[in-house]
N, C-alpha and C positions, 0 to 999 in steps of 0.2 A: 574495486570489485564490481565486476559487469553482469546482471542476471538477462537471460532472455526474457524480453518483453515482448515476443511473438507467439508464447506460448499460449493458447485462448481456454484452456482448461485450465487455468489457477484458480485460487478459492476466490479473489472478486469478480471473475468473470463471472465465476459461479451463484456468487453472491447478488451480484447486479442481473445476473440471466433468472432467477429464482426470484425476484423481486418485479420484473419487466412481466412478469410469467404473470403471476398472482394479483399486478393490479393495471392491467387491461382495461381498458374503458372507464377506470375511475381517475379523475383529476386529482385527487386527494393522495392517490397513488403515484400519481406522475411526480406529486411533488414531495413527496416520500422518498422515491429512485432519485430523484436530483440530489435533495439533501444528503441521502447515505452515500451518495458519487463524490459529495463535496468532503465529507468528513472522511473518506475513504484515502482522496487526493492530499490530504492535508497529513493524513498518518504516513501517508507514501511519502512526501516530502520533507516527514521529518526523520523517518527512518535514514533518509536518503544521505541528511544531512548527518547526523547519529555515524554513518557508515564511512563515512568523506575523514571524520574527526576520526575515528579510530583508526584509518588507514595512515591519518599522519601521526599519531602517538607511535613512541618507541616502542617496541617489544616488551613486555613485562617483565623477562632473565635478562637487558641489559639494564632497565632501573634496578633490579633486585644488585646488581652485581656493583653499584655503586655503592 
């Protein structure tokens, strides 16, 4: 299963765009927006993985029918 990753209005753009907005000139903010990029990237990569597993699991009516 393939999502568009071109679409730039998703909630993390939006999250990261709202974040970028609010801490402007502060360093403390910069490293705020990286951190939440990081843990963001990490929920994405496990989702990703999460999604990969369940495309090879069987159907749930052909285990049921076992």
């Amino acid at each position: 299963m393939q999502s568009d990753r071109s679409d730039s209005s998703g909630p993390i753009t939006q999250r990261v765009h709202s974040l970028t907005t609010a801490a402007t000139g502060d360093t403390r903010g910069k490293h705020r927006i990286q951190a939440e990029l990081k843990r963001l990237e990490q929920e994405t990569r496990f989702l990703e993985e999460e999604l990969e597993q369940l495309d090879k699991m069987e159907k749930a009516s052909a285990a049921c029918k076992e």
